[in-house]
Structures are given as structure tokens and as C-alpha cells.
C-alpha positions as CSV (number, residue, x, y, z in Angstrom):
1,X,-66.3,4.4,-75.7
2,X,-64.1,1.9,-76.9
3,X,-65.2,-2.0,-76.2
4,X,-62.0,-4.0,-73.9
5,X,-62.2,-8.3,-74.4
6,X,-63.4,-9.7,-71.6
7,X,-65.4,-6.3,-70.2
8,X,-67.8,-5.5,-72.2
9,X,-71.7,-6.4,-71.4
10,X,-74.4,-7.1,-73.5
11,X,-77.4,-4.3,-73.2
12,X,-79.5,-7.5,-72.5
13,X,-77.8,-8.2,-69.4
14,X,-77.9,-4.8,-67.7
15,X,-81.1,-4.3,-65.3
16,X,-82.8,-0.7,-65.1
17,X,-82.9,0.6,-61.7
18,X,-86.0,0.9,-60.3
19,X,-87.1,4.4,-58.0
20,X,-88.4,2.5,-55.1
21,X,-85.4,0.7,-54.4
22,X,-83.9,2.0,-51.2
23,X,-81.2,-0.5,-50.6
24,X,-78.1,0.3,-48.1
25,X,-74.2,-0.5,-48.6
26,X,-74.2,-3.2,-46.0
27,X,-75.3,-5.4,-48.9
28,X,-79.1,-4.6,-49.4
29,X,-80.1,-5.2,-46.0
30,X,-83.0,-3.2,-44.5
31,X,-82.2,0.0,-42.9
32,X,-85.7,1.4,-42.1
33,X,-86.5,1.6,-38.3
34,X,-89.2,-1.1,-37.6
35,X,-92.7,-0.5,-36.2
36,X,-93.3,3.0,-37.9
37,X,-94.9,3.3,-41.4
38,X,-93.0,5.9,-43.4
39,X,-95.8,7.4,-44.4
40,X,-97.3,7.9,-40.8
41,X,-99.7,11.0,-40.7
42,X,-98.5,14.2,-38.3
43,X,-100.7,15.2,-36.3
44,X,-100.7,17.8,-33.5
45,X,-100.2,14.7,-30.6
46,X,-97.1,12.8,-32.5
47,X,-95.3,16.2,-34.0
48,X,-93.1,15.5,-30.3
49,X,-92.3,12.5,-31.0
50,X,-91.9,12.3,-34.8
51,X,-89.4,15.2,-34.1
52,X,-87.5,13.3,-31.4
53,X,-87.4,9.8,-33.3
54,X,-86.6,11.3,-36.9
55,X,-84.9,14.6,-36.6
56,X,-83.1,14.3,-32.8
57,X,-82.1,10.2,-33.8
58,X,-83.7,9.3,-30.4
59,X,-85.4,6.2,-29.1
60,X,-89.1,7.4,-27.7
61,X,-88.9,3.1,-25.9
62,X,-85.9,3.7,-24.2
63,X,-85.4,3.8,-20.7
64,X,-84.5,7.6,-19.5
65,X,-80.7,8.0,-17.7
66,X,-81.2,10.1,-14.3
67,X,-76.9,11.2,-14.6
68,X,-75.6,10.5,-17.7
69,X,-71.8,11.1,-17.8
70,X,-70.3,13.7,-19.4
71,X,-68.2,11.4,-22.1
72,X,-71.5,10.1,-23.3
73,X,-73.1,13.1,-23.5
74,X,-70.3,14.3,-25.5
75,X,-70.5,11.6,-27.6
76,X,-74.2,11.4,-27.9
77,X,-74.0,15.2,-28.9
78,X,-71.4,15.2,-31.3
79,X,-73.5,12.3,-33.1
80,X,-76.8,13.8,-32.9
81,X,-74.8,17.1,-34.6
82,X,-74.0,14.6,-37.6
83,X,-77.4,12.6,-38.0
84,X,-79.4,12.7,-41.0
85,X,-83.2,13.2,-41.1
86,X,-83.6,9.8,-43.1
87,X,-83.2,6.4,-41.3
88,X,-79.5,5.7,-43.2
89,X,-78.2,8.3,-41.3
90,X,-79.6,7.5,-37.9
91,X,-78.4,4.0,-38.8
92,X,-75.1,5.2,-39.5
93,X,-74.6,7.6,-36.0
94,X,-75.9,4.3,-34.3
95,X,-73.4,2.6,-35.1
96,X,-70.9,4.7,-35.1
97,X,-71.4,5.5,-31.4
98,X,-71.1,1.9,-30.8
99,X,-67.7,1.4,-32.3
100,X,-66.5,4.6,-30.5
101,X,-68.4,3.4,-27.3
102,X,-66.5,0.1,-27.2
103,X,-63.1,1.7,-28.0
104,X,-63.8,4.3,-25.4
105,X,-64.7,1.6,-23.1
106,X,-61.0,-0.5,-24.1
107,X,-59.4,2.8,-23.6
108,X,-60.8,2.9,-20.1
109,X,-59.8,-0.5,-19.2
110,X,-56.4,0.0,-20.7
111,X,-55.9,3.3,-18.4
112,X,-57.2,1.7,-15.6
113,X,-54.7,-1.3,-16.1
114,X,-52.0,0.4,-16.8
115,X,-52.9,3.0,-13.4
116,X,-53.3,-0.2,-11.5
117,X,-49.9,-1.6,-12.5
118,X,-48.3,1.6,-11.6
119,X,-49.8,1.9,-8.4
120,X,-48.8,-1.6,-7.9
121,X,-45.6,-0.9,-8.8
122,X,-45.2,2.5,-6.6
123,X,-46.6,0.1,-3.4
124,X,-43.7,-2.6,-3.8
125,X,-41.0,0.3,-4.7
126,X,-42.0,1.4,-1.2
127,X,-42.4,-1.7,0.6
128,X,-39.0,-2.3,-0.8
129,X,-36.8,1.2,0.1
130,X,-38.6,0.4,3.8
131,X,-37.0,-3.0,4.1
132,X,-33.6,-1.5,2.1
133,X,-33.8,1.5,5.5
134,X,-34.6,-1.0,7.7
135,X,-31.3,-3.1,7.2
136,X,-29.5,0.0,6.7
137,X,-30.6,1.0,10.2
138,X,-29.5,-2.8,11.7
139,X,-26.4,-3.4,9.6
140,X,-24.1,-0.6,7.9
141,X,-23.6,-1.4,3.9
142,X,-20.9,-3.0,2.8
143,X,-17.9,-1.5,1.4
144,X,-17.5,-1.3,-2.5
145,X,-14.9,-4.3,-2.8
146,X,-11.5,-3.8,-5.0
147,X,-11.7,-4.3,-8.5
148,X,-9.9,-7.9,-9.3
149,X,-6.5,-8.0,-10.4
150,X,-6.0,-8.6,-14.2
151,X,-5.0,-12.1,-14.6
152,X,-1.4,-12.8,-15.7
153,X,-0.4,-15.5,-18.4
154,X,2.2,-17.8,-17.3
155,X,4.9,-15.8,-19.8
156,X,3.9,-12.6,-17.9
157,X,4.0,-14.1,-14.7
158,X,7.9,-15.6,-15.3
159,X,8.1,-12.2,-16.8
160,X,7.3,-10.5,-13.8
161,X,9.3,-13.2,-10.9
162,X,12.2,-11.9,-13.6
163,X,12.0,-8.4,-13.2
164,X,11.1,-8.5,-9.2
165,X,14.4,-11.1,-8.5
166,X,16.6,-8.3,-11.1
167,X,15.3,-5.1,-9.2
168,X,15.9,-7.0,-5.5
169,X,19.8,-8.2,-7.1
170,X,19.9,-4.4,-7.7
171,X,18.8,-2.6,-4.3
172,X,21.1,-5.4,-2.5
173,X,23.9,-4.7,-4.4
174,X,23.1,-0.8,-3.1
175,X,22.5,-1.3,0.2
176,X,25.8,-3.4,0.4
177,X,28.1,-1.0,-1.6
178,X,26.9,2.2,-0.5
179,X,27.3,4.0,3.2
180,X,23.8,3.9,5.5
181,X,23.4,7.7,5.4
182,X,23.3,7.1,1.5
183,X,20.6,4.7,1.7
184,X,18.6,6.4,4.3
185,X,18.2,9.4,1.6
186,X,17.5,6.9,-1.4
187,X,14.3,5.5,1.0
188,X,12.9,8.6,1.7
189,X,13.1,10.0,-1.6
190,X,11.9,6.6,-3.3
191,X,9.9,4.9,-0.3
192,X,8.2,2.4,-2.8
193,X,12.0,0.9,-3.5
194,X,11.7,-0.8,0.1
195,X,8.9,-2.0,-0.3
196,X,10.5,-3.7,-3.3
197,X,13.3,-4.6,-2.1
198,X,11.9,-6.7,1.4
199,X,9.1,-8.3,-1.7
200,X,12.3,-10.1,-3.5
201,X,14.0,-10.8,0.1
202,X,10.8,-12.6,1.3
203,X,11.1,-14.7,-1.6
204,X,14.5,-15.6,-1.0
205,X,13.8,-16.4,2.5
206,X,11.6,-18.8,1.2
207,X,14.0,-21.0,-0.3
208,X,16.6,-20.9,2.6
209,X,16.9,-24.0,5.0
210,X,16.2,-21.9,7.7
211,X,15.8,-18.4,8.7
212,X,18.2,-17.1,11.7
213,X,15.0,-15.2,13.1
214,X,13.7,-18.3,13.9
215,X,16.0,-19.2,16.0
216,X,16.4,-15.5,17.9
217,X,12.6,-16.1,18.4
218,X,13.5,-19.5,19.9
219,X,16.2,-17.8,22.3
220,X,14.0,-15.5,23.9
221,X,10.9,-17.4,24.8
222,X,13.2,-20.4,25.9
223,X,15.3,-17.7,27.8
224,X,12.5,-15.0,28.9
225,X,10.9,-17.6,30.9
226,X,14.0,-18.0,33.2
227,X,14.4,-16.0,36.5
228,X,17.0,-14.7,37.7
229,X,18.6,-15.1,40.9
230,X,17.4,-12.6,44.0
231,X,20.8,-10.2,44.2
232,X,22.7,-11.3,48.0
233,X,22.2,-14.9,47.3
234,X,23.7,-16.1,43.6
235,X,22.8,-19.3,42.5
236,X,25.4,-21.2,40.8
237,X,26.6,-20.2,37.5
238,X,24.5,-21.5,34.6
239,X,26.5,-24.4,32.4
240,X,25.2,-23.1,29.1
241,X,24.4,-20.3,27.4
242,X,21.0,-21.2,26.7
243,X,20.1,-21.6,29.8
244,X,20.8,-18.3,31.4
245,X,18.0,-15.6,31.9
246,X,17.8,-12.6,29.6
247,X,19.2,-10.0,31.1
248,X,17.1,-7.2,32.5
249,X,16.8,-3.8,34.0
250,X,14.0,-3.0,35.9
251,X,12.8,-6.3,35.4
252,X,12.0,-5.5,31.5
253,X,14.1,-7.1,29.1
254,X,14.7,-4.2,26.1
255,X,15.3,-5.4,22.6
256,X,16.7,-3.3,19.7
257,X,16.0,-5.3,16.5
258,X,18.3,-2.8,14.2
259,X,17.6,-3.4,10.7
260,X,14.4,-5.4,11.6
261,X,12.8,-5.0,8.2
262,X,9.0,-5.5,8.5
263,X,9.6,-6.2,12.0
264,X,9.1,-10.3,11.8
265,X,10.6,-10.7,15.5
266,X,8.6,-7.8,17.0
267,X,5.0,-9.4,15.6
268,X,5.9,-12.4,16.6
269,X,6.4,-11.6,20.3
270,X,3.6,-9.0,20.4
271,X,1.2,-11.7,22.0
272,X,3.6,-13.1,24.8
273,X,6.0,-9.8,26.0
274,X,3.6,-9.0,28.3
275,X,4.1,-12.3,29.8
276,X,7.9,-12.3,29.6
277,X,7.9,-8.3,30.3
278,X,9.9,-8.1,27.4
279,X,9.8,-4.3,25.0
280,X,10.8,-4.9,21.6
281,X,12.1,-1.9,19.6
282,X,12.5,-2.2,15.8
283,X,14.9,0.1,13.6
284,X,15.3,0.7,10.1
285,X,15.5,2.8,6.8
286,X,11.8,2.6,6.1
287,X,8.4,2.3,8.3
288,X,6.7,-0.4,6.6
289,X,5.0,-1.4,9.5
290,X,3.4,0.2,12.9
291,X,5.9,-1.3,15.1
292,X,9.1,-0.1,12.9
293,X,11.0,3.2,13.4
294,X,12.6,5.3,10.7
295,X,16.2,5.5,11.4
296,X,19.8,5.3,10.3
297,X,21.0,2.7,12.7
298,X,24.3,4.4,13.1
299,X,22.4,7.1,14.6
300,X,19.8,5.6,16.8
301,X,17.3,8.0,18.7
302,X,18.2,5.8,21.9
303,X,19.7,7.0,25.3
304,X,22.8,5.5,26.1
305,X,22.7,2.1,27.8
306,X,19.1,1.8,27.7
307,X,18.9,-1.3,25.6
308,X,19.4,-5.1,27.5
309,X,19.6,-6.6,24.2
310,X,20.8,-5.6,20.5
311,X,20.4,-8.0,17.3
312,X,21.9,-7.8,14.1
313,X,20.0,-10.0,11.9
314,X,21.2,-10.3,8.6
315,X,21.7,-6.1,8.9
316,X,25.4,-5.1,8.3
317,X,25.0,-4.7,5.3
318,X,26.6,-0.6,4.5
319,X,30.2,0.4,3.9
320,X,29.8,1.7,7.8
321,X,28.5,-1.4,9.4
322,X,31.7,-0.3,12.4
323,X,29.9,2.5,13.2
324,X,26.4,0.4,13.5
325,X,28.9,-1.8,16.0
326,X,29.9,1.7,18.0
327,X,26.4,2.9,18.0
328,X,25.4,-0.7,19.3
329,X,27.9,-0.3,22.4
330,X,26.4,3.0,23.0
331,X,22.9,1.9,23.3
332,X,23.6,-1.3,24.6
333,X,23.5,-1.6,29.1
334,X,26.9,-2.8,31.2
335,X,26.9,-7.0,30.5
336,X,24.1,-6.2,27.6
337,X,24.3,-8.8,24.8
338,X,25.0,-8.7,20.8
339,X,23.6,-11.0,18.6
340,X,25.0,-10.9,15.3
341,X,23.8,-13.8,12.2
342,X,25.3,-13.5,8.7
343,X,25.7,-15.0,5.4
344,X,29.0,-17.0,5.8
345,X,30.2,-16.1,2.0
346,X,31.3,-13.0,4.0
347,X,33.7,-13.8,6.2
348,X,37.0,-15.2,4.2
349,X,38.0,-18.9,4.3
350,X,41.1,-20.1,6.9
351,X,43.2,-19.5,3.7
352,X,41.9,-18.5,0.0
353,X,41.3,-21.3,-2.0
354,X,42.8,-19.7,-4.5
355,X,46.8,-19.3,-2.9
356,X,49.0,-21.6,-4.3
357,X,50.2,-24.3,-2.0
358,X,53.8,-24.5,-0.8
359,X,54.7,-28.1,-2.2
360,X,52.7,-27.6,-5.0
361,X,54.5,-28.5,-8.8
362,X,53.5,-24.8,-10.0
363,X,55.5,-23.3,-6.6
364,X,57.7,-25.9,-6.4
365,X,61.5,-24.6,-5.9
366,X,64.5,-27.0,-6.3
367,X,66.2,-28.8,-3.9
368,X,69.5,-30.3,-3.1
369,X,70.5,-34.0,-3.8
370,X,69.9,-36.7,-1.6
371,X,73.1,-37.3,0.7
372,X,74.6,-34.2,0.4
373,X,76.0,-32.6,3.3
374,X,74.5,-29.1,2.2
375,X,71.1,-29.7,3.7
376,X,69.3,-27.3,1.6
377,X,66.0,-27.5,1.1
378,X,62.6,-25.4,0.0
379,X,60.1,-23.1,2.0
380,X,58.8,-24.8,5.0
381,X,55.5,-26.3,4.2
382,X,52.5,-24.7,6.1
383,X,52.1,-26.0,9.5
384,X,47.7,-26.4,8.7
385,X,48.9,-28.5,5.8
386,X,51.2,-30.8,7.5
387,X,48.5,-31.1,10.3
388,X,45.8,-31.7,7.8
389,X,48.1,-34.4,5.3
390,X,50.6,-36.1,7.9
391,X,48.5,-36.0,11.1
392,X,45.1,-36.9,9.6
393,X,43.5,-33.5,11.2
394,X,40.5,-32.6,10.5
395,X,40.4,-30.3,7.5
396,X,39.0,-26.9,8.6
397,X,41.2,-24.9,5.9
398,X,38.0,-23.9,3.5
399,X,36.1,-23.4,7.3
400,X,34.6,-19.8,7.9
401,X,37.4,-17.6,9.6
402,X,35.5,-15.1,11.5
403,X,38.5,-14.5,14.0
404,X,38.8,-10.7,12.4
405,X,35.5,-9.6,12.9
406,X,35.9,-11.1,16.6
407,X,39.3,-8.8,16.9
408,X,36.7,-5.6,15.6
409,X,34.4,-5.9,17.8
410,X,37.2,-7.0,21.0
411,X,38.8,-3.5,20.4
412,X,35.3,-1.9,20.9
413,X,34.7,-3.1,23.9
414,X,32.8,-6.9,23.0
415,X,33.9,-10.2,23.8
416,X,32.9,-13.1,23.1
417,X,29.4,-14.6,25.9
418,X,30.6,-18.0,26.7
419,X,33.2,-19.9,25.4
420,X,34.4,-19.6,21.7
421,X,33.1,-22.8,20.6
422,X,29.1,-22.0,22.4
423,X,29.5,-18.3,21.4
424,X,30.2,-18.9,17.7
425,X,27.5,-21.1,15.7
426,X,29.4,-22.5,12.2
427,X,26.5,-25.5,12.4
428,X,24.3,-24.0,9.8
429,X,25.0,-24.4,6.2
430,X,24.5,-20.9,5.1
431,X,25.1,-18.4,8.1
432,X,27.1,-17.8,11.3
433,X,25.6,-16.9,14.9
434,X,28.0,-15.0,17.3
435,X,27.0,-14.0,20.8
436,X,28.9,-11.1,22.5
437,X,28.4,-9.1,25.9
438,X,29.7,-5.8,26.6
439,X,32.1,-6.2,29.2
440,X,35.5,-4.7,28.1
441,X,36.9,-0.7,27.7
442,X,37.0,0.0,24.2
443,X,40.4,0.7,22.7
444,X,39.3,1.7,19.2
445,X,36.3,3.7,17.9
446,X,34.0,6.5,19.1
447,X,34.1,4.7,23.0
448,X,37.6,4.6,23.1
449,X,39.3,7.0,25.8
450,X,42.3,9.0,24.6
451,X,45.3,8.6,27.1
452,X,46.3,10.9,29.7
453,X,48.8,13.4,28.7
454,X,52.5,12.5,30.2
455,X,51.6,8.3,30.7
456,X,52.3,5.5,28.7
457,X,55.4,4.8,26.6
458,X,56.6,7.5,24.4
459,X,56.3,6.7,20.4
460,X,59.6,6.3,19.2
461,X,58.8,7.6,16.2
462,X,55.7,9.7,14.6
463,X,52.7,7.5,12.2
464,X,53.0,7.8,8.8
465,X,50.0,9.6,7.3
466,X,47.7,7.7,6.0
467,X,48.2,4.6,8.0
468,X,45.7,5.1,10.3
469,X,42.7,5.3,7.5
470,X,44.7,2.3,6.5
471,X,43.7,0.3,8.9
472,X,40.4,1.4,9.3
473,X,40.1,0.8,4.8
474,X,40.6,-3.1,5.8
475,X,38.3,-3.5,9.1
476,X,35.6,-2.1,6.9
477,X,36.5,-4.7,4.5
478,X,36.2,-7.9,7.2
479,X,32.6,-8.3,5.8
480,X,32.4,-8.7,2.2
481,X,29.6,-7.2,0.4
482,X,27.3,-9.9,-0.4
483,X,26.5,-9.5,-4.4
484,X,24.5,-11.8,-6.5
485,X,26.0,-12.8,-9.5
486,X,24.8,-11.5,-12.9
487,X,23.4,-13.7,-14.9
């Protein structure tokens, strides 16, 4: 061997090992059992019991166990199997058994915590599903709510008011340019379109001064709560219009609201027609509503002359909007009443704006010299103008002139309820009421009766073809189509 600095001892500082040393590894602590000499005599009386303390590991002192359990004696036997005849191993399988004693015993109160938890646990699981069935028995659960709409950013939301106000611009412009039978088919192909469309007209409602339905509303309760007179015994006539009864058949006042939309008037009496035994029947394209009928209202599924009352609100609005007028006769009862609001950018002006005045410099023509006996002179100036300029008139030439719509619906059999001046409302800034009755023979249109063969004057001469359609080309053009500008 081969001497390492720092390693290497001196022979004088090794110790010889003596024989009788019998010293254990827990640092020379004594490991023989106390009380018995180790060289105790065997004899025929102690053999037991030296063979039970030495070779078996047991304690002859010890108190004997009457049951013990099955893990201890599996312990106890699996130790004994690996005990030594000499005290170091009995001290050894001693304490080994402790060490596996205690952990068994930690094991045990682990288990048993961990059971006790669960069983814990089970108890309030079923404490709580017998609350949870006895709500469920007493109140139903709620319903799983809607998930929240994303939130927009104030560029997507002027975005979107963009694109809602374009695509309303564009199903008006339909609606207005296009015969109802055309529209019909577009809503029942596309019924999400009129849903869009009425989104973008409640908006612009929003921003008007007033809305005509208010006032129809206004009519009927004020007027639904008047009787009328007992038939032999007439009272006198009423001075206004507003103060006549609605008239009635049966004692039931029926309404047709054609072209109602989502039904605004018919919700809004739901609550008092019982009261004022009033039926209200809505019309349109589209059902968005439960009160609202599907229909083309130049083809209503009404019997003739079973409606009291017929309202156009804001509804004339096809090519066709005559035959909404015939269909309107049709429906309507002898002395029953048309209300008609629209937009006043319909109906044309007195005169155009636009025509060149008669003494203006740009039509001026030339006339003869003062003093001459000649006389000539220009055009005779218009007899509004001189009215307006010389007389001090009032100035009604830019008024609303809805005298040819009056003449349509005169030769289909409706005049006017009232005098001209209660019958046509030109107060409001924006649109024009007119009340009518049916209470003439219509001389135009589906009503009107052809003439008896071999009465009446002769024609002098036979109608040039084409003059007939004509005629009906520019009634149908009375009512402007009311399109927004583009922008």
C-alpha cells in the first residue's frame, strides 16, 4: 500500500481489538437483554422458557393477548421468521416491529380520515340533491338565458345605423316603384326583408313631429264613445266632424287598417274595443305580429261591405294604389268612411316651382309703345299671380294641391265627409289628412256600371287607342313615389 498526506496513521495509534467486545452499531450501547446472565445453566425446568425468550424472541413478563388481531399476528410472525438466536437480532425485530407498528397505526388513521371525509362528503352531496329535488318540486328551473350580444364599438355601431338607414332607402324605393302583387312575392320569398324594412321605418318615425296614427287613435276613442241617435227620432245634425259617432253595423264598429305594418293601431285599442265594441282588422304583406293578416290589399279576403271603417295610413305606396282605392269601396259599407294620411312631397304644388312666370325677364315678350293706338300687349298674366301681387292674397301657390287625388277617388264613388276645408287637414307640416264617405255611384273603375245599350248620347266619333291607358298612366301618377335621395 501506498502512504496518502493527511491519511496515514501511526502503528502507535491503532488499538487491537479485543474478543470480548460485543458492542452494537447504535454507537456501543448495550444490547444484551437485562436480568438474565448469558451464561445461565439449562436445565430440564427453564429449557421452555430459554427456548421461548432466546430462540421464539418472546417476553416470558408480558401480559398474554386473549384475540390478537390478525395484522399483528402477521406482523409478529413475519418478525419472529427473521429473528436471530443472539440478543442483536431480537433487538433488531423489536424494533423493527415498532417502526412498522407506528406506520401501520398512521396508515390506519390516514384510512380512517380520509373514509370519514368521504363519508362526510357523500352525507352533504345528499343533503344537498334533497334540497336541489325539493325546489325542483316547488319551483320549475329557470330557463338557460340568451347568450349576451357582442358589444359594438361606436365605429361599428355608426357602421351599422349606415347600413340599416341604406337597406330601409332601398326596400322604400321598392315598395314605391314596384306593383303590390310584386311586393307581396318579394316578402314571401325573403320574409326577413320586412322585418327590415319596418326596423329603418321605426326609426324614422322617431324623428317626425308627429305620427298620423296618433291622431287616428285620437279619432276613435274621442268618437267610439259617442251614441248614436235611436233610428225614428234623429237628433240634430252634428256641427263637426269630430263629433259625430263612428259609424256602425250591428252596433260594432269594423276597422280595416290596410297596410297596418306591425299593427300599432290594433295593439293600441286591444284593451278598450271591448268597451267601444269596436273589431279592428289589420292587412299587410307580412305577419309580423298575431293581430296582422298576410295579404295583398288589392285583394282583401273581406266580403263586400263588411267594413264601417277603412284607413290608409301612410299605405299607398305601389304603382296600383287605384286598385287599393276600388278594393277599399268594395269592402267598405253604404256611408262607410276612408281615411287617408300621406307624406305631402306627393301631391304636386298649386303650380311647379319650377314654371317660368309670365312677366318674368327670361319669358318676357315685347310690347307696343306707350300711346299707341295699337293696344298690343303680352300674355295675360296668371290670374293666382295678380291675386297674390296686386291684391295682397294670401300666397297658397307652393300649397299642397291634392284636388286630383280628390277627382280619383270622386269618380269611384268617394266624396269628400264634411266640408272641404274640415275634410282635408293641410295643418301639419309633413302630411295631409283627408276624410271621405262612400256615398256616390262610381263612374270609373271596377264599381263602375257600364251603360245600357241604346241610352245616352251617341259618340260622335270612336277613342283613339291608347287614350284610355292614357288616362289611367297619369291618375296612377297623382301620388308621387316618395324616394329618398342618394347620398
Amino acid at each position: 500500500m501506498f502512504a496518502v498526506p493527511g491519511w496515514s496513521v501511526s502503528a502507535d495509534g491503532l488499538k487491537a481489538e479485543t474478543a470480548g467486545s460485543n458492542k452494537g452499531d447504535a454507537g456501543g450501547k448495550k444490547r444484551k437483554r437485562p436480568g438474565r446472565p448469558r451464561d445461565e445453566a439449562v436445565t430440564a425446568d427453564n429449557v421452555t422458557q430459554l427456548y421461548e425468550s432466546v430462540v421464539e424472541g418472546k417476553n416470558p413478563n408480558a401480559p398474554k393477548q386473549d384475540k390478537p388481531s390478525k395484522r399483528q399476528k402477521k406482523n409478529g410472525d413475519s418478525k419472529d421468521a427473521h429473528s436471530k438466536d443472539n440478543g442483536d437480532g431480537k433487538r433488531r425485530a423489536e424494533q423493527d416491529r415498532g417502526q412498522q407498528d407506528g406506520g401501520t397505526k398512521a396508515k390506519d388513521a390516514k384510512d380512517k380520515k380520509k373514509k370519514n371525509r368521504r363519508e362526510n362528503h357523500t352525507t352533504e352531496d345528499e343533503n344537498e340533491e334533497t334540497a336541489d329535488d325539493g325546489k325542483h318540486k316547488t319551483t320549475a328551473a329557470p330557463a338557460q338565458l340568451p347568450p349576451a350580444p357582442p358589444k359594438l364599438t361606436p365605429l361599428q355601431a355608426a357602421m351599422r345605423e349606415k347600413l340599416v338607414s341604406a337597406r330601409f332607402r332601398h326596400l322604400n324605393e321598392t315598395l314605391y316603384t314596384k306593383p303590390s302583387e310584386e311586393s307581396f312575392s318579394l316578402f314571401q320569398d325573403s320574409p326577413e326583408m320586412f322585418d327590415e324594412y319596418h326596423e329603418g321605418f321605426r326609426r324614422q318615425v322617431k324623428v317626425w313631429p308627429e305620427n298620423p296614427v296618433d291622431s287616428f287613435l285620437q279619432d276613435i276613442r274621442s268618437r267610439g264613445k259617442i251614441r248614436q241617435p235611436f233610428k225614428g227620432k234623429p237628433g240634430a245634425r252634428p256641427s263637426s266632424l269630430a263629433t259625430s259617432p263612428l259609424p256602425r253595423t250591428g252596433g260594432t264598429c269594423t276597422i280595416a287598417d290596410l297596410g297596418c305594418g306591425d299593427a300599432a293601431l290594433a295593439q293600441s285599442l286591444e284593451a278598450d274595443k271591448g268597451k267601444m265594441r269596436i273589431d279592428v282588422k289589420s292587412y299587410d304583406l307580412q305577419s309580423p305580429h298575431a293581430l296582422v293578416t298576410k295579404a295583398d290589399i288589392a285583394n282583401l279576403p273581406l266580403e263586400e261591405g263588411s267594413v264601417n271603417v277603412a284607413i290608409f295610413c301612410l299605405a299607398l305606396m305601389g304603382t296600383n294604389w287605384i286598385d287599393f282605392i276600388e278594393e277599399a269601396f268594395r269592402v267598405l259599407h253604404w256611408k262607410g268612411e276612408l281615411w287617408v294620411s300621406e307624406i305631402k312631397s306627393r301631391f304636386g304644388p298649386v303650380r311647379n316651382k319650377h314654371a317660368p312666370v309670365e312677366h318674368s325677364v327670361g319669358n318676357r315678350k315685347k310690347v307696343g309703345k306707350k300711346g299707341k293706338g295699337s293696344g298690343g300687349g303680352g300674355d295675360a298674366a296668371d290670374p293666382m299671380d295678380l291675386a297674390v301681387e296686386v291684391d295682397g292674397a294670401e300666397d297658397n301657390r307652393k300649397a299642397t294641391d291634392v284636388s286630383a287625388f280628390v277627382d280619383a277617388l270622386q269618380k269611384r264613388g268617394f266624396v269628400l265627409n264634411g266640408e272641404r276645408s274640415e275634410a282635408i287637414d293641410l295643418s301639419n307640416k309633413m302630411f295631409v289628412k283627408m276624410r271621405f264617405i262612400k256615398g256616390a255611384t262610381p263612374t270609373k273603375g271596377r264599381a263602375a256600371k257600364a251603360p245600357e245599350p241604346g241610352r245616352g248620347k251617341k259618340a260622335s266619333f270612336a277613342p283613339k287607342i291608347g287614350e284610355e291607358e292614357e288616362k289611367e298612366a297619369n291618375e296612377s301618377a297623382i301620388l308621387k313615389p316618395c324616394v329618398y335621395k342618394i347620398r
